[in-house]
N, C-alpha and C positions, 0 to 999 in steps of 0.2 A: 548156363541157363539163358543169359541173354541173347544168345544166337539169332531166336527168331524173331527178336525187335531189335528196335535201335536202342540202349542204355538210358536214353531219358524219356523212354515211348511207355509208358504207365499209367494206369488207372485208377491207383490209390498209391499214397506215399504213408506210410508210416512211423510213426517214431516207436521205438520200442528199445527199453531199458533193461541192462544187467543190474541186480545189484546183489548184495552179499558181503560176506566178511573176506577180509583179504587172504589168498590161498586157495580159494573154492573152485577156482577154475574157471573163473566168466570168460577169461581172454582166449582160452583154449576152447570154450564152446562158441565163442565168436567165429574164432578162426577157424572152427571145423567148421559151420555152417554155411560161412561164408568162402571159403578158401581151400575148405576142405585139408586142412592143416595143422598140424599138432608140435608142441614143442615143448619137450620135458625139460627143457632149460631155460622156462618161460620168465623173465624178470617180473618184477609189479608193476603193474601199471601206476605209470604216473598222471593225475589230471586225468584228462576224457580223450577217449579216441573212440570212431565211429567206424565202420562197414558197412555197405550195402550187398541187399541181394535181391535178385525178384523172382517170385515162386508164380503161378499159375493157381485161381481159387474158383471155380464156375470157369467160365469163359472168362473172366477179369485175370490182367495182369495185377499182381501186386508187390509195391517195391518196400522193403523193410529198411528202414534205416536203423541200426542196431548199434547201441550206443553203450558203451561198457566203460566203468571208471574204475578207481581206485578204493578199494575198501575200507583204507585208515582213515582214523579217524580226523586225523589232519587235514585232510581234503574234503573237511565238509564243507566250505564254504559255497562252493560249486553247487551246493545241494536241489536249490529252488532253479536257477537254469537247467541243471542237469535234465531236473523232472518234467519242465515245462514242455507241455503239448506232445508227454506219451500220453498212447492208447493204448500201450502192453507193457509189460514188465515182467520179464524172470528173475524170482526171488532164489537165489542159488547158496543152497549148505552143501557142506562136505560129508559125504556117511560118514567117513570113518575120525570126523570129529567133532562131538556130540556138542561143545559149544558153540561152533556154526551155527546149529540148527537150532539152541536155545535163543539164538540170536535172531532169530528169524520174522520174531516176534517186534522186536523193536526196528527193526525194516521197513517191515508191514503196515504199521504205525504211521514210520518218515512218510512212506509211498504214501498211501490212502491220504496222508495230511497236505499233499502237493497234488496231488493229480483227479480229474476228474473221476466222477463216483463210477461211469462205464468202461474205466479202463478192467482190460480185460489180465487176470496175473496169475500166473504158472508157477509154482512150488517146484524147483529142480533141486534133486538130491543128486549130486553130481559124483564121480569118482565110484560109479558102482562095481567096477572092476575088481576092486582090491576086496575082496569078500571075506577075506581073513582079518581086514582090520577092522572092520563093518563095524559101525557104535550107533549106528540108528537104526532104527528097525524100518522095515517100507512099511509097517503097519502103522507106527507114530509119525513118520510124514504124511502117509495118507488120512488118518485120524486129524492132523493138523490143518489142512488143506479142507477138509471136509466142514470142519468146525467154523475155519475163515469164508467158506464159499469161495475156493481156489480152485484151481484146476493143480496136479499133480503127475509130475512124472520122476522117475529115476535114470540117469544119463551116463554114459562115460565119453565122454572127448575123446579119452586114450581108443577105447577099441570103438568109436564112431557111434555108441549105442545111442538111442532114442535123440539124438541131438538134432537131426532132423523133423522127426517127430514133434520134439519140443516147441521149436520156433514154428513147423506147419500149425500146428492144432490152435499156437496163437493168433498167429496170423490168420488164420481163416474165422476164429471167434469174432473176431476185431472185423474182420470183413461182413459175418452176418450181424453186427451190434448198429453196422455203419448201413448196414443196407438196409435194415429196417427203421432206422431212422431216415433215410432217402424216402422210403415208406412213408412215412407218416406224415413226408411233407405232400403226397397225394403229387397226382400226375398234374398239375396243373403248369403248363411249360411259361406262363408270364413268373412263374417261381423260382426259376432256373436262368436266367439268359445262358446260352449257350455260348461257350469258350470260354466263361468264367470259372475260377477256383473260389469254392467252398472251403471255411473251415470246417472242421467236424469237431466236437465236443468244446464244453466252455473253454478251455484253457488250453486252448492250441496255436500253437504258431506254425507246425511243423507238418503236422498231418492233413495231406487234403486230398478234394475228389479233385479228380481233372475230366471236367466233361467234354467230350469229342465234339469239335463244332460240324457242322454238316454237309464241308466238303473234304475231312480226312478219310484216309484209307483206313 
């Protein structure tokens, strides 16, 4: 994807969070979105590991930092940096194992208790390939999602399903949440100096606008 810019030539930076119970799959829908990569020998992640990608939203570049940890419970410490200055998060259960998804509840909880109120969060029922071991219904994720004011999708890493999907439709939420807040600060350009990085939402260290000063290409 980056071919037609240079890798740090972007227009919004993101931070955007996996979380879920260990086994569901984050690191496998990381690496497909990013690497386009799957590995059914996948180990658990240990601590935090990150990937980047940049999609294309309007005419804006936008580069996602997509941050994925470890689901035990032992690694909670990490919890409050982990969360620090996302704007997205995919909350990720397993269909075909219905305490994932009971879990999903107290995630939601962590999330919303760390992160600002505009982050934008995607309900992923992940592993939808395996249709014979299927223990959630898409109607009970999407009733849950709906309930939370979530956005909701069903994915397989393994056959590449919605996992694209997934990360666009957040990614580009996050991009109209942020842009109507640019909005709001009305055109007035002593508001902006130009070449300056903005943060966007109260609890961000990570996420910024990079305004183009006015002799780039």
């Amino acid at each position: 994807m980056g071919a037609y810019r240079a890798d740090d030539d972007y227009d919004y930076l993101f931070k955007v969070v996996l979380i879920g119970d260990s086994g569901v799959g984050k690191s496998n829908l990381l690496s497909r979105f990013t690497r386009n990569e799957f590995s059914l020998e996948s180990k658990s992640t240990i601590g935090v590991e990150f990937a980047t990608r940049s999609i294309r939203v309007d005419d804006k570049v936008v580069k996602a930092q997509i941050w994925d940890t470890a689901g035990q419970e032992r690694y909670r410490a990490i919890t409050s940096a982990y969360y620090r200055g996302a704007v997205g998060a995919l909350l990720v259960y397993d269909v075909t194992r219905h305490v994932t998804f009971e879990n999903v509840e107290r995630w939601l909880k962590e999330l919303r208790d760390h992160t600002d109120s505009n982050i934008v969060i995607m309900l992923v029922g992940n592993k939808a390939d395996l249709r014979h071991l299927r223990a959630v219904s898409t109607e009970d994720g999407k009733a849950f999602a709906e309930r939370e004011s979530t956005y909701f999708m069903e994915t397989s890493a393994l056959e590449s399903m919605n996992v694209e999907n997934a990360f666009t439709e957040v990614l580009s939420q996050i991009y109209h949440v942020v842009s109507r807040k640019a909005l709001e600060v009305g055109d007035d350009p002593a508001a902006l100096p130009k070449g300056q990085t903005i943060n966007v939402g109260s609890k961000d260290d990570v996420s910024e606008i990079k305004k183009i000063g006015c002799c780039s290409v």
